[in-house]
N, C-alpha and C positions, 0 to 999 in steps of 0.2 A: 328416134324422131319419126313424127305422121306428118304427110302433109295431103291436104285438098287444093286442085287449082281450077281455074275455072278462064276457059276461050272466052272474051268478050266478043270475037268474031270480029275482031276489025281494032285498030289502035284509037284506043279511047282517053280523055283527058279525065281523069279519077279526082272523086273530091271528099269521097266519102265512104268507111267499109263497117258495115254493122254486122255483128258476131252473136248469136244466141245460141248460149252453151247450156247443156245439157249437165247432172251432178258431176258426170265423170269432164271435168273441163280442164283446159291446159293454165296451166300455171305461168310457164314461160311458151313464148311461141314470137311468131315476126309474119309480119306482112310482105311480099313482095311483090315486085312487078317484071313482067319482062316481056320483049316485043321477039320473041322467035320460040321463047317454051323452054330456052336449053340456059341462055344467062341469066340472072333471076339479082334484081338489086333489091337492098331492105328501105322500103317507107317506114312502119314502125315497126317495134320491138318491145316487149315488155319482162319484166320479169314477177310482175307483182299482179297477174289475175286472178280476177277474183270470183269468175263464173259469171252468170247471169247474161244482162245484155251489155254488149262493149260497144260504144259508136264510135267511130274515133276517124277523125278529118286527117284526110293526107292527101298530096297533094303530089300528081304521078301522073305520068303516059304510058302505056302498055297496053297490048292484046290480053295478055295472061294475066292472073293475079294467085297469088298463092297463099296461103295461111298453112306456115310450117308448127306444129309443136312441138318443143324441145324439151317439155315438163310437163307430166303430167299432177294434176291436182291427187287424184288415186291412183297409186303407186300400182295397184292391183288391178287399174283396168286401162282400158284403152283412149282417146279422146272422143268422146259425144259432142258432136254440134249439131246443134236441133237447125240453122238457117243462116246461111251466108250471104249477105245483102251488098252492093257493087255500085254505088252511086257515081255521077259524072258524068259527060257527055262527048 
């Protein structure tokens, strides 16, 4: 498993995480949040990606957010995200 996470720099009300994946993309992976960096809870989770662009509503409080992947799409390479988008206020 890979993960990226990302400081919103302050606890943020989350409504929305757009994912644009590169060929080499996770197949399974999970979204989290967590307000200190070190608990990390799941908003979503998938097991059926499919690459491209993922938008996907959720509905969360947290400084942090994380995008774990658990499965890679190309067994032979690593995970590519071309842009990880952080909507909310």
């Amino acid at each position: 498993p890979q993960w990226i996470s990302v400081d919103l720099g302050a606890s943020r009300s989350l409504d929305r995480v757009r994912l644009t994946w590169e060929a080499a993309y996770a197949r399974a992976y999970q979204i989290q949040v967590s307000s200190d960096n070190v608990t990390w809870s799941p908003v979503h989770t998938t097991t059926t990606g499919d690459g491209g662009v993922d938008d996907i509503a959720i509905s969360a409080t947290g400084r942090y957010l994380r995008v774990q992947g658990t499965q890679r799409a190309l067994p032979a390479y690593g995970y590519s995200l071309w842009e990880l988008e952080v909507h909310g206020s």
